[in-house]
N, C-alpha and C positions, 0 to 999 in steps of 0.2 A: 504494500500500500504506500502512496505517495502522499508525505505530510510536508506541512508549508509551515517550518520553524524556522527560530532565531539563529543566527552563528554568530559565536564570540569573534568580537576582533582585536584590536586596537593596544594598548598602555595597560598596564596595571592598576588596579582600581580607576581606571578610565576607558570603560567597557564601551563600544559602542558595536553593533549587530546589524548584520546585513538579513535579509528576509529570505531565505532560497526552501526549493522544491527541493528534498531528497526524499529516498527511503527510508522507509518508518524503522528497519534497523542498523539503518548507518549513526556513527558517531555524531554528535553534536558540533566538532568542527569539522567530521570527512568530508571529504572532495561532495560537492552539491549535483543536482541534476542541470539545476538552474540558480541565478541569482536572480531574486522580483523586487529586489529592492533594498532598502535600506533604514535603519533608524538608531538615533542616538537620544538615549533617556536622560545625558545630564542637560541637553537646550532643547529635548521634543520635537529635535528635527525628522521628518519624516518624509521619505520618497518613494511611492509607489508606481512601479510598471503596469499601468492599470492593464495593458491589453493583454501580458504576458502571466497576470493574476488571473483574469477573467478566462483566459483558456486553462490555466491548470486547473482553476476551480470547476468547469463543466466537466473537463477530464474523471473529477473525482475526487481531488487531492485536498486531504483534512488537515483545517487548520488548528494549532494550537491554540490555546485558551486565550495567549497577548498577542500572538499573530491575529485574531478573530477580532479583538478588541479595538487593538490596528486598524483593520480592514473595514471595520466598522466606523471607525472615524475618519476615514477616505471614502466613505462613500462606494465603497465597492459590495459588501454585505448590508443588510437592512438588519436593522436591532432585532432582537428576537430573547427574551426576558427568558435567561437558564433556568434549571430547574430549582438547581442549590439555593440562586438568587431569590426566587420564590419564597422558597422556606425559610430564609433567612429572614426576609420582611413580614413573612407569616408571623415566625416565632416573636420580631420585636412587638408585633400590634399585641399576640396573645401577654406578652408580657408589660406591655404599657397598660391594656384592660385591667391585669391584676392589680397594681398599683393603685390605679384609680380606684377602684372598689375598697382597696385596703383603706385608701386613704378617706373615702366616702366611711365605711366604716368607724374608724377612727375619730373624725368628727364628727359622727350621729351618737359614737360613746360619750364625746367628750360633753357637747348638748344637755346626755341626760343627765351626763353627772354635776354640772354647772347647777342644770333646773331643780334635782334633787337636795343640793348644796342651798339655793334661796330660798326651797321650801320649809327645811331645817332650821335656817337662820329666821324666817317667818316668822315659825312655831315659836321660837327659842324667847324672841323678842314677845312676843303674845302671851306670852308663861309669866315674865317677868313684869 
């Protein structure tokens, strides 16, 4: 299968990655099929071969997770909301709903105990 990943290139802790079409088990720097471009993540420079993307993509050729991301930000892929990403905004709503409740709780405690505290002091004054 023909995947459309990163190759390291460049300096030492100054990584910057071309975009090429190899074999899903070649190395991460072996020899490429193809180079489709380019990017460098310390300025966000980004060049994409759109015609020479667009044919290995009908070819078949799967992109990794920041190649996809890439591609999506040229305009060559249309967004399409992952599955992971899904659950992840599921799970914050579920757990924002909890809080609320908690804290709805919380203050309907605090309420009674307030109203039950004035009705006390009432009495207390009433007595004397």
């Amino acid at each position: 299968m023909i995947k459309l990943r990163l190759k390291r290139f460049g300096k030492k802790k100054e990584a910057s990655f071309r975009i090429v079409a190899c074999n899903s088990t070649s190395r991460r720097d072996g020899r490429p099929l193809q180079e489709l471009g380019f990017y460098n993540p310390r300025t966000k420079e980004t060049r994409l071969d759109a015609e020479a993307l667009r044919t290995r993509l009908t070819q078949g050729a799967q992109p990794t997770d920041v190649v996809r991301t890439l591609l999506e930000k040229g305009g060559l892929l249309e967004k399409k909301e992952r599955p992971s990403i899904a659950i992840g905004k599921a799970k914050l709503e579920k757990e924002k709903l909890a809080k609320a409740k908690t804290k709805d709780n919380e203050s309907d405690s605090s309420k009674a105990e307030s109203g039950s505290n004035e009705a006390e002091s009432v009495s207390n004054e009433a007595e004397s």
